[in-house]
Residue, then its C-alpha position, 0 to 999 in steps of 0.5 A: x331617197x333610197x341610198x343605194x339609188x340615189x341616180x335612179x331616185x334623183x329628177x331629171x328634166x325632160x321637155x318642160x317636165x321635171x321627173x321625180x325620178x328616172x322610172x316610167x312605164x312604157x304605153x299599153x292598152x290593157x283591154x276589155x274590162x278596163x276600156x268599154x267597148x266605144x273607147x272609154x276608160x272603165x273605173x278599172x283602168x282609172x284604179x290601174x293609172x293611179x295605183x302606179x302613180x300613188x307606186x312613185x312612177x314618174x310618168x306613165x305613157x298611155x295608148x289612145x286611139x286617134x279615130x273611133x274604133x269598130x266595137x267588135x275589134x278584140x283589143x279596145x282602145x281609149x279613144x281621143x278623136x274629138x272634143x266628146x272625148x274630153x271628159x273621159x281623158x281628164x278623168x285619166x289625168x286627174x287619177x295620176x296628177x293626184x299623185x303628183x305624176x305626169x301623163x302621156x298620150x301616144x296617139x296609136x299609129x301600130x299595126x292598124x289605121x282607120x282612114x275614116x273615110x269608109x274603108x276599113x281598119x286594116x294594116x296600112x303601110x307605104x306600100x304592100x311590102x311587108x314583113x311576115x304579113x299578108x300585104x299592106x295596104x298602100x297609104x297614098x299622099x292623101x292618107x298620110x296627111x289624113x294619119x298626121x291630121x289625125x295625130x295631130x288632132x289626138x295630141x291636142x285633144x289630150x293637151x286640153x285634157x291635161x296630158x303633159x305630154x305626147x309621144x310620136x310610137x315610130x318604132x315596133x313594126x308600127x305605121x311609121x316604123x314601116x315608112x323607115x324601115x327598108x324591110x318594109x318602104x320600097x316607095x320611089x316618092x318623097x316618102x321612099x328612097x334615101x333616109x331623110x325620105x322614109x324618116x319624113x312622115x316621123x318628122x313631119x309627126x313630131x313637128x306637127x305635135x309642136x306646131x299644136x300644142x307649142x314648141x314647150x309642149x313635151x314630145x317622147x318619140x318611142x323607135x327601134x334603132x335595132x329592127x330586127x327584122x330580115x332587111x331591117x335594122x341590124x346594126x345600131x349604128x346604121x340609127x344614128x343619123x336618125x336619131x339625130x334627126x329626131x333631136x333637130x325635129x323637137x323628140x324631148x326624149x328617146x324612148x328606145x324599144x328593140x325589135x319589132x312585135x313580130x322580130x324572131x329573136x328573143x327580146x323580152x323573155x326571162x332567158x334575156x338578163x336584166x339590162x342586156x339591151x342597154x348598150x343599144x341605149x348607150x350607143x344612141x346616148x353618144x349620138x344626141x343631146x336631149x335624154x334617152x330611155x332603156x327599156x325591155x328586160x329591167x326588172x332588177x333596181x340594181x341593174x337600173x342604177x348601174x345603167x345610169x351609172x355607167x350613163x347606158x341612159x338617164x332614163x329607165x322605161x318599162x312595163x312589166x316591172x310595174x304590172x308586177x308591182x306598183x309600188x315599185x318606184x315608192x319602195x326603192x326610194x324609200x329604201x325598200x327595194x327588198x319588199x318589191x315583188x319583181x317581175x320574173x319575165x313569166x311574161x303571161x301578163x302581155x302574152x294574153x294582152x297582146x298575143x291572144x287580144x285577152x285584157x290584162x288580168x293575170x301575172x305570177x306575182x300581182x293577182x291585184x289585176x283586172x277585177x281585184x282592181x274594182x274596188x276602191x283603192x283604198x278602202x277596208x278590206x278588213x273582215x268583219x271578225x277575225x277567223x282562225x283559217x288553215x291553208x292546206x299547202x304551201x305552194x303558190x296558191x296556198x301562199x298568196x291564199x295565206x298572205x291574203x287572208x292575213x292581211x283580211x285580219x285573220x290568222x292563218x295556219x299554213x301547213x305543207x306536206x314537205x319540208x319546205x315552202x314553194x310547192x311545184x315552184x322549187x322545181x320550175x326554178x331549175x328551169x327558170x332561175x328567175x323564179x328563185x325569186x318568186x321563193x326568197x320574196x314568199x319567205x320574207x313575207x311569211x317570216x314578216x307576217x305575224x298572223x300566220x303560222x308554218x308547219x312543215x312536213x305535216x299532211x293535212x287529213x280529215x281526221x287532222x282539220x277535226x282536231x283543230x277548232x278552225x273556221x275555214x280551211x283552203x286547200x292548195x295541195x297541189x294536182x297529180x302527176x299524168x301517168x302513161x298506161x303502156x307497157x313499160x311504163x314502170x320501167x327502171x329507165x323511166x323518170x316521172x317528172x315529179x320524182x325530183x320533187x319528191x326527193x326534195x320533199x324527203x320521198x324516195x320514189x317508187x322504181x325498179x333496179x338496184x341503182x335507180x332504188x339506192x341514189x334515190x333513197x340518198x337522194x331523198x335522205x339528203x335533199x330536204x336539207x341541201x337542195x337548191x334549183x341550183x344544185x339541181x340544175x348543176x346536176x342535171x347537166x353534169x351527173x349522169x344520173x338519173x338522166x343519161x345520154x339519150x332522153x325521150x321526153x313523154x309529153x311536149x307542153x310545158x314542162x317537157x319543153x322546159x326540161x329537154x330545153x335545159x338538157x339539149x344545153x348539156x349537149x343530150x340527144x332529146x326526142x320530145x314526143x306529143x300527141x298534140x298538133x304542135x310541140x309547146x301547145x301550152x307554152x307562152x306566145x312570146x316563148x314558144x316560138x323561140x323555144x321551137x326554133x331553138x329545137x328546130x335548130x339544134x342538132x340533137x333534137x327531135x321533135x315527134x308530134x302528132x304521135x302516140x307511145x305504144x311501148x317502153x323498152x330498157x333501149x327506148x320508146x316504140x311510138x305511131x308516127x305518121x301511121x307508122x310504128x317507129x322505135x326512138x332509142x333512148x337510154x332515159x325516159x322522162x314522163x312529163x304530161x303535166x298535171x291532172x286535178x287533186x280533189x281527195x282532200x277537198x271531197x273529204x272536207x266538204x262535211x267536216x267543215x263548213x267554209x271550204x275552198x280548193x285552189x290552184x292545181x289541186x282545182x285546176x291545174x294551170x299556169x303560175x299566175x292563175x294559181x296565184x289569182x286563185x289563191x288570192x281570190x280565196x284568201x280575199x273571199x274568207 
């Protein structure tokens, strides 16, 4: 057991299951390729359940669909309808007993229900009141006993398959959230009214479970005590009584969730600090007697450990921490917390699976996803003979590439052009602190890792890979900074996004005027050596240089939002521009919109989409907007379009030797996790 975890390490009792330790994952499906489209579990999905159970997890939770879904919805689902089903989910349980693990089953009762009878799947709720969406469709008495038939039926079927357990989803905006929740149940039946009305169909749920599966059966119930929602729940207090009406109802355990999917205020973001929600958790602790689970933004062992501590909960329930690493339970009882590969709230992994119906196949630490998972789990993945490879930059692309190659058996030469390891990373943890750890987790790695060698400030040319006697090279050299051709362009009041990584890489950038040329050369002298995204992020708000008081950002993707999201907190007057429908075209599902209304809310942001820059002047920046020339003052200019493909090297090397590879934004550039994903399948592939 790991000393410094010994509560987060310790059993627990919970229902009739006795807990190895106090970390579970929360349900998820995580979709095509890991479930066929007719609802079964592919070998993937089988691989996903048992690397997490081998990881150490203490339960994980899994989403199962009560009816048979239509094969064209986009986000397939396991099904457990009826005793064809049985197979399928005993082969679920048997991948994570093995382990020594439990399994749950949550019948899923979210967004949409099938009645069975020939309508369609659609949303259903006690009446049409909804909240952001387009009317419900009224369940009547007959549907509700159909729904809790249905419940019913999935927890028993996954009884006899060999779950251990079931958990009742009343939370997130669901079916049964909506029959709670006054921002969506304006009933006036025995469903609608007072609490113990709207609570009835949960109640019901949770009884009915037990009269199924017997009263030792282990129920979780999976709600929201904080809504979040306009007419919702905004006052953990107002919960109270009904958490203690889940207790007298059989709920074995609490397992708390805030807001639901649609809530306008951010929730599980990496701008929300580890452990930020569980005073909702502690508050709910003081009101019952059976166990309760934290969740949303923990990430952090030692965060966990004082929640349990200071008895904020006894129970610590996540997702993304063990999608991020598997093994994430197993190293922090074994006293290595320092090898976890932590979840830095990218949050690219649900984005695309339930923002975008994608499956989960990317995150910004874990390339082992979607078809990485495949093969077997534990067999080879040694090369047939040891090859000597070099990786050209030291990004993330050409990290993972290295690590991954090393660990095929090969040794490995990794070289960057700067004088430090992180490519473009350096620069994104001004702006997301998180990140930093993404950078101390490669220098650990690399430091431990005695087939691969550094060399730092080293280019690598063609006439360099001649000299070396190597037999495959991948090129990780990151992509181009976008130029902006209009006149002005060059001016001494504009900054390209990159400068500030080309200070840290020793590099005084090209630009007019005697001061910008003289702090850029010190900058550049004295940065490889002192830099941190700490320092500049310092800097950034508190010098005023290079950016001043007025800044107008060149391009609204990421990287512009991100630095006019920082400066805007420095209290600088921001105009962010774009020729792109929307400002943040590329920011995450679950960023953009508290990102946008961030800026929409503020007071010394301006947003201009849809626009086109004709000119940059010394006083600002002149743009079409609406069909009509405008000038936008500004003392600063930052260009920050992003990136555009590298392949100089590449193209060099493609007769000088003969297993070549380009990875990450040098190939194409994208989000952190698809240059990690690309680095990795290189090094796998040598």
């Amino acid at each position: 057991m790991g000393d410094s975890f010994k509560l987060l390490c310790s059993p627990i009792q919970v229902g009739s299951l006795t807990l190895r330790n106090r970390m579970i994952s929360t349900s998820m499906g995580p979709g095509h390729g890991y479930i066929t489209p007719d609802g079964k579990p592919t070998q993937r999905l089988l691989n996903f359940l048992e690397e997490r159970a081998a990881g150490g997890l203490a339960v994980i939770c899994q989403t199962i669909a009560p009816w048979r879904r239509s094969t064209e919805v986009r986000h397939p689902l396991v099904t457990g309808a009826d005793e064809s089903d049985l197979p399928e989910l005993r082969r679920m349980a048997e991948a994570v007993h093995k382990h020594g693990g439990f399994i749950v089953a949550q019948p899923w009762a979210v967004h949409l229900w099938d009645p069975g009878d020939g309508r369609p799947e659609t949303t259903y709720g006690p009446g049409p009141k909804a909240w952001r969406e387009p009317p419900y469709t009224t369940m009547s008495i007959q549907d509700i006993q159909t729904l809790r038939a249905q419940l019913r039926n999935c927890a028993k079927l996954c009884q006899q398959a060999g779950f251990d357990g079931v958990e009742v989803m009343a939370g997130v905006g669901g079916i049964l959230n909506r029959f709670l929740s006054l921002a969506t149940n304006d009933r006036t039946d025995e469903y609608g009214g007072s609490l113990e009305n709207r609570a009835r169909l949960t109640l019901e749920c949770i009884r009915d479970v037990k009269e199924a599966c017997g009263e030792d059966y282990t129920v979780f119930v999976r709600w929201s005590p904080v809504e979040y929602v306009e007419g919702g729940v905004w006052d953990v207090e107002e919960s109270f009584a009904f958490a203690k009406m889940l207790d007298e109802a059989g709920c074995d355990l609490h397992n708390l969730m805030i807001g639901w999917h649609e809530t306008s205020i951010p929730l599980t973001t990496k701008d929300i600090p580890d452990g930020h929600w569980s005073f909702v958790s502690e508050k709910i602790k003081q009101q019952v007697s059976k166990p309760v689970a934290t969740a949303y933004r923990e990430t952090d062992p030692v965060v966990m450990e004082r929640i349990l501590e200071e008895g904020k909960a006894d129970v610590i329930a996540g997702l993304r921490y063990v999608i991020a690493d598997p093994a994430f339970p197993r190293k922090v009882c074994e006293g290595r917390a320092h090898e976890i590969d932590r979840c830095v709230g990218c949050c690219r992994c649900l984005d695309d699976v339930l923002g975008k119906g994608r499956p989960l196949n990317y995150c910004s630490v874990n390339p082992h996803l979607g078809e990485e998972l495949d093969a077997p789990l534990y067999g080879g993945g040694k090369a047939a003979g040891s090859k000597t490879v070099l990786v050209a930059g030291a990004g993330m692309a050409g990290i993972q590439a290295a690590l991954a190659a090393s660990a095929r058996g090969h040794k490995v030469k990794l070289v960057e052009k700067g004088p430090r390891i992180g490519g473009a990373l350096v620069l994104s943890a001004v702006f997301s602190p998180t990140y930093e750890r993404i950078l101390g987790r490669y220098a650990d790695q690399l430091a431990a890792d005695p087939n691969i060698s550094i060399r730092l400030n080293t280019e690598v040319t063609a006439d360099y890979v001649r000299q070396k006697n190597l037999d495959a090279v991948i090129v990780a050299t990151g992509g181009d900074a976008m130029e902006l051709d209009v006149p002005g362009a060059d001016g001494k009041n504009v900054l390209q996004s990159h400068y500030i990584l080309e200070m840290v890489n020793g590099h005084a950038p090209k630009s007019k005027g005697a001061l910008n040329k003289l702090m850029y050369k010190g900058a550049a002298l004295t940065l490889p050596r002192l830099y941190s995204p700490a320092l500049a992020r310092w800097a950034l708000g508190n010098f005023p240089w290079p950016l001043k008081k007025r800044i107008a950002i060149i391009g609204g993707g990421l990287p512009g939002c991100e630095l006019g999201r920082e400066m805007m907190r420095h209290g600088r007057q921001i105009d962010i521009i774009d020729d792109h429908k929307k400002i943040g075209f590329d920011v995450g599902s679950s960023d953009r919109f508290h990102v946008l209304s961030e800026f929409k809310e503020a007071d010394n942001v301006r947003l201009h989409p849809l626009s086109t820059v004709k000119s940059i002047e010394d006083d600002g920046v002149t743009i079409v907007e609406d069909g009509a020339e405008c000038k936008i003052a500004a003392d600063s200019v930052v260009i920050a379009l992003g990136f555009a493909p590298n392949t100089k090297l590449a193209d060099e090397l493609g007769e000088v030797v003969e297993e070549l590879y380009a990875v990450g934004d040098c190939a194409e550039p994208a989000r952190m996790a698809d240059a990690v994903k690309q680095g990795y399948r290189a090094g796998c592939r040598v």
